[in-house]
C-alpha positions, 0 to 999 in steps of 0.5 A, a space after each residue: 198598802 200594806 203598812 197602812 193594812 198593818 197600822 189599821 190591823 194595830 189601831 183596831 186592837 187597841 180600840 177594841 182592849 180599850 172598849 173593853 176595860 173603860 165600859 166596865 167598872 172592873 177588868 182582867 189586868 192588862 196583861 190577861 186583856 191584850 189575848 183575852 177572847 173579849 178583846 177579838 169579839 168587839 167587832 163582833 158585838 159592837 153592832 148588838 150595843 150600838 143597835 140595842 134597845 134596852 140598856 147596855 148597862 151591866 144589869 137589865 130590868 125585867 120591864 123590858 121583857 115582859 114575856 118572861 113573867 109566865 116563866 117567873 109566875 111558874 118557878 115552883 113547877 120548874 123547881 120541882 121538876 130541876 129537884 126532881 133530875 138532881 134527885 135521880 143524877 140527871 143534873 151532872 158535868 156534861 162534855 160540851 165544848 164551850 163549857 168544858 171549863 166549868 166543869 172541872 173540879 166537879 164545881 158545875 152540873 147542868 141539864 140543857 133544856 133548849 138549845 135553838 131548835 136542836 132538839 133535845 129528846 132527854 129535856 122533853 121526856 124528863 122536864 115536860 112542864 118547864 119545856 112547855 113553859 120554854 115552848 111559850 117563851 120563843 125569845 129564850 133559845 138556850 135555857 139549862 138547869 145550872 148546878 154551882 156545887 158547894 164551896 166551888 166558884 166560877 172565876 171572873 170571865 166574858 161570855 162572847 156574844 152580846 146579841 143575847 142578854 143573861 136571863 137566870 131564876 133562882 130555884 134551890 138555892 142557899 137564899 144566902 149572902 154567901 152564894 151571889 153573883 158578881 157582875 161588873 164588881 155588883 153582887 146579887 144575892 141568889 135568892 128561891 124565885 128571884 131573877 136577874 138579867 145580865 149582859 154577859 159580856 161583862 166581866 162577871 164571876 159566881 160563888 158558892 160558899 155554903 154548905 148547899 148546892 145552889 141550882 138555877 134557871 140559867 137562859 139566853 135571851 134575845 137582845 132587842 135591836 133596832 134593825 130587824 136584819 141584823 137581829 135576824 142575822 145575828 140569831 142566825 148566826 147563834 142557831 148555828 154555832 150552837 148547832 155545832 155542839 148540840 148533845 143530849 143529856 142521856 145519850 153520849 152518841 148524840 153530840 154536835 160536830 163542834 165537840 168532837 172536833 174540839 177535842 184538839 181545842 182542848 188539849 191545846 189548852 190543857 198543853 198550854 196551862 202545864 207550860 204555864 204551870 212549868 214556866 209562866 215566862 215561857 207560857 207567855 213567850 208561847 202564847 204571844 207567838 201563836 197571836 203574832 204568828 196567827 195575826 201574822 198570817 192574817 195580814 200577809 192573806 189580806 195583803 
């Protein structure tokens, strides 16, 4: 029982490292992809790309979600309002655990708008217009002004989750080839009042190489499914993993419990680039035994 439990445990892994690499055009190297999260959240996703009702394709038309023509149609009211918060410093780095690697650098500023239903007072009192326009549009549950600094880039990554797709508006940006989005190696220029949507789960990747700050409407959007429970278990399941690491833009002392715990994530991380930095064969010596010491501990629990 327990070879069997064990051959099982391996098959999956590598179904799931294959899932990754062959719907894409483009990857990490294999090396990166066997520890890479992406290749753990396929069980997690699958049901979201089986069950979907738009395209799993990289990019998603807009014809599928005609609500968000009103936030499209209004872009210059949520512009003035995202310049206005950039003018008076509101769009800054942030201490929210799941987008802790963004900021560093001071490469990415943002300012969280909508959060599920975690309300975020700063939002309503600063961006009164776009949050009423956020108000109409009840498939958007995390929506922010997100700031990609000058000269600064976002190296390739996966979001986690597939149950929502990537819905982004341009709205001061350098309308230059110079500033784009790569999503599945396809570059999209950002252009004023233009949007995309994307599955996020792709390998994706964002530059800035002017000499202007690009700011954008950057959203999650529910993705269609076929069976309305798995849907629903799904945005339960967002609504509260996103509860966790609720904060507000203004006050510091509003913060979900998920980010003052993940202070021990972080300086786990932290530890693990210094080894890396050090010694790049101990790095991989050290993070291989922590994945077979905690797949380890898994199959001895299960058996």
């Amino acid at each position: 029982m327990g070879l069997w439990l064990i051959v099982a445990v391996v098959l999956a892994y590598a179904g799931c490292i294959m899932f990754v690499r062959y719907r894409s055009s483009v990857s990490f190297p294999l090396s990166r992809q066997l520890t890479d999260f992406s290749t753990f959240m396929v069980p997690f996703n699958l049901p979201a790309y089986l069950l979907s009702r738009v395209p799993t394709t990289p990019r998603i038309s807009a014809d599928h979600f005609p609500e968000l023509r009103l936030i499209e149609d209004n872009w210059e009211v949520i512009r003035d309002e995202a310049l206005a918060l950039y003018e008076h410093g509101h769009i800054a780095a942030k201490d929210d655990l799941p987008a802790s690697s963004f900021y560093k650098n001071g490469r990415w500023k943002s300012f969280y708008l909508k959060l599920y239903d975690s309300d975020i007072p700063s939002a309503r009192a600063l961006a009164p217009n776009t949050m009423a326009l956020l108000d109409k549009t009840p498939t958007i549950n995390i929506a922010l002004f997100a700031m990609l600094m000058p000269g600064k880039k976002l190296s390739n990554h996966h979001d986690p989750f597939a149950y929502t797709l990537r819905y982004s508006l341009g709205l001061s940006t350098p309308n230059s080839e110079d500033c784009a989005l790569v999503v599945d190696g396809e570059h999209y220029t950002w252009r004023d009042g233009q949007s995309i949507i994307f599955d996020e789960t792709y390998f994706h990747s964002a530059h800035n190489r002017t000499d202007v700050p690009r700011i954008i409407l950057m959203t999650d959007v529910d993705r269609p499914l076929h069976l309305r429970w798995v849907q629903r278990a799904y945005f339960l399941f967002g609504r509260f993993f996103n509860s966790l690491f609720a904060i507000d833009n203004l006050d510091s002392q509003r913060s979900g419990i998920g980010n003052r715990l993940g202070k021990g994530v972080l300086a786990y991380s932290a530890l693990l680039k210094r080894i890396k930095h050090r010694n790049r064969s101990l790095y991989i010596v050290t993070k291989w035994l922590i994945l077979l010491g905690l797949l380890g501990l898994l199959v001895w629990r299960i058996a």
